[in-house]
C-alpha positions as CSV (number, residue, x, y, z in Angstrom):
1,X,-12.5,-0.5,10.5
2,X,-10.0,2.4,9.3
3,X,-10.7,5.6,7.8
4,X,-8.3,8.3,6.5
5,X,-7.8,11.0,9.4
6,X,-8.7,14.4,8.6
7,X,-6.2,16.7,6.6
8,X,-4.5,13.5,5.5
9,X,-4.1,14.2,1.8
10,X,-3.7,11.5,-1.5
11,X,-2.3,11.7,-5.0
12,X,-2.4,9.3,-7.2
13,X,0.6,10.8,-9.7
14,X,0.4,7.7,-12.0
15,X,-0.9,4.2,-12.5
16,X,-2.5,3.1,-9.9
17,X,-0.2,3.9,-6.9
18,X,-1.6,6.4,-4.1
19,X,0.5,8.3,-2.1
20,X,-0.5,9.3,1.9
21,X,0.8,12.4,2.9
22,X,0.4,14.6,6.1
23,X,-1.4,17.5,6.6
24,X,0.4,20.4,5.4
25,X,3.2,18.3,3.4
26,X,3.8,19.0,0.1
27,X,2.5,16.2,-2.1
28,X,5.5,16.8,-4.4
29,X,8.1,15.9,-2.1
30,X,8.8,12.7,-0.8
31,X,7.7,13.1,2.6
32,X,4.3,10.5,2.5
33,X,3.8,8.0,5.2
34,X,2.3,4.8,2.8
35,X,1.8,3.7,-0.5
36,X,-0.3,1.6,-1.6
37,X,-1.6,-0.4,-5.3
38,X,-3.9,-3.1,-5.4
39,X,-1.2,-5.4,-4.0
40,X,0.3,-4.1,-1.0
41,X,0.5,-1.4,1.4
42,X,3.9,0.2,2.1
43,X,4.4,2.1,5.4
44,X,7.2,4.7,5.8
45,X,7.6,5.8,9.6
46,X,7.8,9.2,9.9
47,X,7.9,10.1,6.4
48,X,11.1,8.5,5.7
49,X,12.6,6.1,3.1
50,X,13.0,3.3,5.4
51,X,9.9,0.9,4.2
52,X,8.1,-1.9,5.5
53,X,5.8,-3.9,2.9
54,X,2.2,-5.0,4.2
55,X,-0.9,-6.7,2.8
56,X,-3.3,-4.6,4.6
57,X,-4.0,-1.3,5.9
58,X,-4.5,-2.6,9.4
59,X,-1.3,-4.2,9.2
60,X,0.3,-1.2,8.2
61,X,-1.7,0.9,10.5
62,X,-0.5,-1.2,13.4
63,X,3.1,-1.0,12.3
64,X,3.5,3.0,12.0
65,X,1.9,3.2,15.7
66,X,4.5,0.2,16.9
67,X,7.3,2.0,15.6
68,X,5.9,5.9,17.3
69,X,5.1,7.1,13.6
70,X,2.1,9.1,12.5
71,X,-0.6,6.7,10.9
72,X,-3.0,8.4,8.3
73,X,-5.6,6.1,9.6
74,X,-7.7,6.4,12.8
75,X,-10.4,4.2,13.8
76,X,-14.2,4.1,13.4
């Protein structure tokens, strides 16, 4: 099971997209690590634009650490 790490923050700016973002990021800018609607989960290594689709958060989870990114989940 996955939970959000600490400091990780979320915004939700519309609809029914949320938006990960690291701590201390600015969740204005474009520098969040997923998003994710009731479909899918999109993972962004390192904050980047470059994005990988998933149906889970584990998925997702798994692909950020493959790659050497950040993941905004740890597990409990």
């Amino acid at each position: 099971m996955l939970k959000l790490r600490d400091g990780w923050q979320t915004c939700t700016p519309c609809g029914d997209t949320v938006y990960l973002y690291p701590p201390d990021e600015t969740t204005t800018s474009l520098g969040y690590y997923v998003d994710k609607d009731a479909d899918n989960v999109g993972a962004y290594p390192h904050g980047g634009r470059d994005c990988r689709v998933f149906d889970t958060i584990e998925e997702a989870h798994a692909y950020l650490l493959s790659v050497g990114s950040e993941s905004p989940w740890e597990a409990v």
